[in-house]
KOLBA-402713 format. One line per 8 residues: number of its first residue (from 1); their letters; for each residue x, y, z of C-alpha. Coordinates in steps of 0.02 Angstrom, whole numbers, plus 50000, padded with zeros to 5 digits. Layout:
NUM) A) X,Y,Z | ... $
END
This chain:
1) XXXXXXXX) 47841,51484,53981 | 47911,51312,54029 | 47840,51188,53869 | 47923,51056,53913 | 47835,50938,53832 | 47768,50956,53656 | 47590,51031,53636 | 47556,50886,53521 $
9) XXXXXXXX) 47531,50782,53678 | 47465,50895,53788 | 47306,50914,53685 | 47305,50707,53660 | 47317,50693,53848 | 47162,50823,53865 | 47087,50733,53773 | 47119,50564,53834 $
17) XXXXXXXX) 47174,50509,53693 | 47334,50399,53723 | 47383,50325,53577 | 47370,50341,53374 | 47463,50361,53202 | 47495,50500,53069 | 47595,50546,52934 | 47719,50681,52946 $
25) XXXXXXXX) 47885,50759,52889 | 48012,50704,53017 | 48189,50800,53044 | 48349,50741,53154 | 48463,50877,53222 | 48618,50827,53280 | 48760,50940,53350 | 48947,50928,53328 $
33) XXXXXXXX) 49069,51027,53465 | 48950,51009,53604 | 49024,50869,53687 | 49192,50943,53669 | 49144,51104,53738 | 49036,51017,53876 | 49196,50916,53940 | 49304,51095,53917 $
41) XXXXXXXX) 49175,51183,54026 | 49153,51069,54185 | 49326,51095,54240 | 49291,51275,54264 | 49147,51243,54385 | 49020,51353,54422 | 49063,51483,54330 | 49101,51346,54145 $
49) XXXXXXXX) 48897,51288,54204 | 48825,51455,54176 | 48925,51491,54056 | 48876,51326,53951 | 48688,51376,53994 | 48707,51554,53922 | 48780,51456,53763 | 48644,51330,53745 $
57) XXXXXXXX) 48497,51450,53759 | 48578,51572,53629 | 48590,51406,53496 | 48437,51308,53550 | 48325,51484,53591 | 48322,51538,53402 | 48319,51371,53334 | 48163,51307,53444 $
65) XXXXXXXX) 48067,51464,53393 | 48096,51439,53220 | 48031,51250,53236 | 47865,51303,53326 | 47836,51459,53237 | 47837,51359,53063 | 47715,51229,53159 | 47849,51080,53200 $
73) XXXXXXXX) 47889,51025,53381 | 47997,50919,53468 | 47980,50748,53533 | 48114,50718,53630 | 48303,50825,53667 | 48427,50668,53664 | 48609,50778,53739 | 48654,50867,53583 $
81) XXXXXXXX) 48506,50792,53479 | 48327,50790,53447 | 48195,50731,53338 | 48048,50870,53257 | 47882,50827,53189 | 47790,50938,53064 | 47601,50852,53069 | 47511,50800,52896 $
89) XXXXXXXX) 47438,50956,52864 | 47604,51005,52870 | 47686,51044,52676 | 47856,50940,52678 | 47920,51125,52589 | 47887,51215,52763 | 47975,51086,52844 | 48125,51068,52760 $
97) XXXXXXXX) 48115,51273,52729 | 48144,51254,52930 | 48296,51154,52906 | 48367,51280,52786 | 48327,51429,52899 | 48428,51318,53053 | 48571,51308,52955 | 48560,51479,52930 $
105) XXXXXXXX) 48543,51483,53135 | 48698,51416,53166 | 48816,51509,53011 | 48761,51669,53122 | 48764,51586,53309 | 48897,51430,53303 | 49058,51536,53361 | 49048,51569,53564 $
113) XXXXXXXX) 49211,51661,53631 | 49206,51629,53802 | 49350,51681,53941 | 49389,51483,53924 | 49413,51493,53753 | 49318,51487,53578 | 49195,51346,53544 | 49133,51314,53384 $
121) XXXXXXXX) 48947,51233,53353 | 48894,51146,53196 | 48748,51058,53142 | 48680,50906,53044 | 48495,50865,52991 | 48413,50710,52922 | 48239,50719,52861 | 48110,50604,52800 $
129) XXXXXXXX) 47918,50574,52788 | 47792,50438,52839 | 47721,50356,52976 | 47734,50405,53155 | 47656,50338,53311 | 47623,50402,53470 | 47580,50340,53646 | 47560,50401,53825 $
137) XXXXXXXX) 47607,50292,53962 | 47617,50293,54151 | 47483,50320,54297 | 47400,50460,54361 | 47561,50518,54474 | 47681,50509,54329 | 47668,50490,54140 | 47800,50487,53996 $
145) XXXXXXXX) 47754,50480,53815 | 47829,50429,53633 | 47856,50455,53474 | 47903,50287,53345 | 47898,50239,53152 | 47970,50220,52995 | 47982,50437,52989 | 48058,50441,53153 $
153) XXXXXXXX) 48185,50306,53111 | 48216,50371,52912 | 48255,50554,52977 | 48389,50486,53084 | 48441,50380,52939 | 48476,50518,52834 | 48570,50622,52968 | 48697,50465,52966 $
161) XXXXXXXX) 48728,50516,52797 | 48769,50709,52835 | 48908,50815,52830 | 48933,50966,52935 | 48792,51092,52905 | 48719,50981,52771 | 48522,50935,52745 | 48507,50762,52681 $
169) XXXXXXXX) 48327,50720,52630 | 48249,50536,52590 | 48142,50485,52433 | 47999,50491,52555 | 48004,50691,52588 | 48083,50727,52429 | 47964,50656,52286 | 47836,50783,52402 $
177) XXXXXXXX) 47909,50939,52356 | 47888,51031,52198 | 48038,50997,52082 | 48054,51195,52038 | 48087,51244,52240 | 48221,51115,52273 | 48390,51090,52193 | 48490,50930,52277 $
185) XXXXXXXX) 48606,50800,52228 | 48609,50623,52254 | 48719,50576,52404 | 48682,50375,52373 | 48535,50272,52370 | 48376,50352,52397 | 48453,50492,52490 | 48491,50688,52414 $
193) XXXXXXXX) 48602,50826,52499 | 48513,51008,52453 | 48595,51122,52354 | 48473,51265,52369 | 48294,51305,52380 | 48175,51428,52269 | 48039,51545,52279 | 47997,51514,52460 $
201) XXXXXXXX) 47881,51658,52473 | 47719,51554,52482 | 47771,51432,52641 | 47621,51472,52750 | 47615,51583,52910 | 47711,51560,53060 | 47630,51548,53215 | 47662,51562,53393 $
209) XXXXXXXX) 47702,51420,53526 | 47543,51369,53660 | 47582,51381,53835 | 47528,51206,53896 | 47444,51222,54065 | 47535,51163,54221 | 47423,51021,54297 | 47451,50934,54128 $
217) XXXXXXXX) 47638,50982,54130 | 47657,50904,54306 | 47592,50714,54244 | 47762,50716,54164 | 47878,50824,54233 | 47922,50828,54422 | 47912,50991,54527 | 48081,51005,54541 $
225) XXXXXXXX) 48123,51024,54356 | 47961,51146,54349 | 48018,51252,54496 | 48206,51253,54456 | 48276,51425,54461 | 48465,51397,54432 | 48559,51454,54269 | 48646,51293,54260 $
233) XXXXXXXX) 48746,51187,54377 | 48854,51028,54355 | 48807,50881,54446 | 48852,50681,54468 | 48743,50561,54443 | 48729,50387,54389 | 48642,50375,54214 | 48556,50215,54176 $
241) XXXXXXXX) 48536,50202,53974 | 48415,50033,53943 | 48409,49981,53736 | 48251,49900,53727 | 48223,49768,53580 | 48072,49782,53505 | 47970,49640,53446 | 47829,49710,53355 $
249) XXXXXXXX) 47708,49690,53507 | 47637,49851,53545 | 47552,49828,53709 | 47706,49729,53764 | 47817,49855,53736 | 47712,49998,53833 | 47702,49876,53983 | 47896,49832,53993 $
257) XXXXXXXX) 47918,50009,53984 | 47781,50060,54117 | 47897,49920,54242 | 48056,50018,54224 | 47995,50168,54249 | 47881,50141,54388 | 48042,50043,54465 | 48141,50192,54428 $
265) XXXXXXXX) 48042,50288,54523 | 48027,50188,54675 | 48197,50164,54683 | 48223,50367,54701 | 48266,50391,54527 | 48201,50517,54374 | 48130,50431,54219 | 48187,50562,54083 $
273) XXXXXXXX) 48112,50495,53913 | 48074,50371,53810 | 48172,50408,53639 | 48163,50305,53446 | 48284,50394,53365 | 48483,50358,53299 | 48498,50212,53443 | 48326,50126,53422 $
281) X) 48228,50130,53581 $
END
């Protein structure tokens, strides 16, 4: 199963339904080492790619199936980052119950001892709740989609504030969870670093991810990326990062954004995302 986009906009897209708002508990993962062991890696080739591909799928493998199974997915994988979304109907306690049970992820799964040494992974999370906003983009040969708000930008607020393997929370998720399953303690202004959490034996089901179905998958992703069949290799290539400043206009936004990538693509290049997150847009 290649998901790789969330299911949240493959159903919109069905749908035809390319734009709208919610509320939602929002979380911001960042990890610490990866660069490092990245950089440590590339000099061995080959053999440091596959080696940093075994690595990432035995972090990010456990980790993703604990998001989806506790009904959060992700927006966008930024590197070493990405941003979840737990929909409305969503209880802020599952979500941040999630956070806890990452943590928990990488106490038993940060430590890789590979033949080019011992690499140690460690995590941060910033959560908050509000407003988020979607939209889908593009034409019919090639779409890309986004996530945006005051959630999206709050959770990534918080992770600014985190140590390693700490879960910093906003007022905005906080003042929505029972005060009798949450212990914290206040980091600074409207933010709170948990301490523990209680009784957790209510938090709903889990559930299983949805395969998305491939003619939707190929709007956004190319064939190449849905055919590869390598472990990992290391290539070059010339990134292009664009920060975008946004004005408030909606529809302008989507069709400065539509330009570049349709450029992009012209020009023999791969559009990769659209991200709001830690860096803006």
């Amino acid at each position: 199963m290649r998901n790789l986009i969330p299911h949240f906009i493959s159903e919109k897209y069905g749908r035809n339904k390319f734009e709208g708002s919610f509320k939602a508990s929002t979380l911001f993962l960042d990890i610490s080492g990866f660069t490092a062991m990245t950089e440590s890696l590339m000099r061995e080739g080959k053999e440091g790619a596959e080696i940093l591909s075994e690595i990432i799928n035995n972090v990010f493998q456990p980790v993703i199936c604990s998001i989806y199974s506790s009904c959060g997915f992700i927006t966008t994988f930024a590197g070493d980052a990405f941003t979840v979304v737990f929909l409305e109907n969503i209880k802020p306690l599952q979500a941040v119950s999630c956070a806890a049970e990452i943590i928990n992820i990488f106490k038993e799964t940060g430590t890789h001892h590979t033949k080019f040494g011992v690499f140690e992974l460690k995590v941060k999370l910033g959560m908050s709740y509000g407003d988020v906003q979607f939209g889908i983009i593009g034409n019919e040969d090639h779409k890309a989609y986004y996530f945006r708000g005051e959630a999206i930008d709050y959770c990534a607020g918080s992770e600014h504030l985190c140590g390693s393997m700490e879960i910093i929370l906003d007022e905005n998720i906080l003042k929505l969870i029972p005060a009798d399953k949450i212990e914290t303690s206040k980091i600074g202004p409207g933010h709170f670093n948990i301490i523990c959490l209680k009784n957790l034996s209510e938090i709903s089901e889990k559930r299983d991810q949805i395969e998305i179905p491939k003619d939707i998958l190929r709007r956004f992703v190319p064939e190449q990326v849905l055919n590869l069949n390598q472990k990992g290799e290391f290539r070059e290539i010339v990134p292009v990062f664009i920060s975008v400043k946004e004005t408030g206009n909606e529809t302008e936004l989507k069709d400065d954004i539509s330009r570049v990538m349709f450029q992009c693509i012209a020009q023999g290049g791969y559009f990769n995302k659209i991200d709001f997150g830690d860096k803006g847009c």
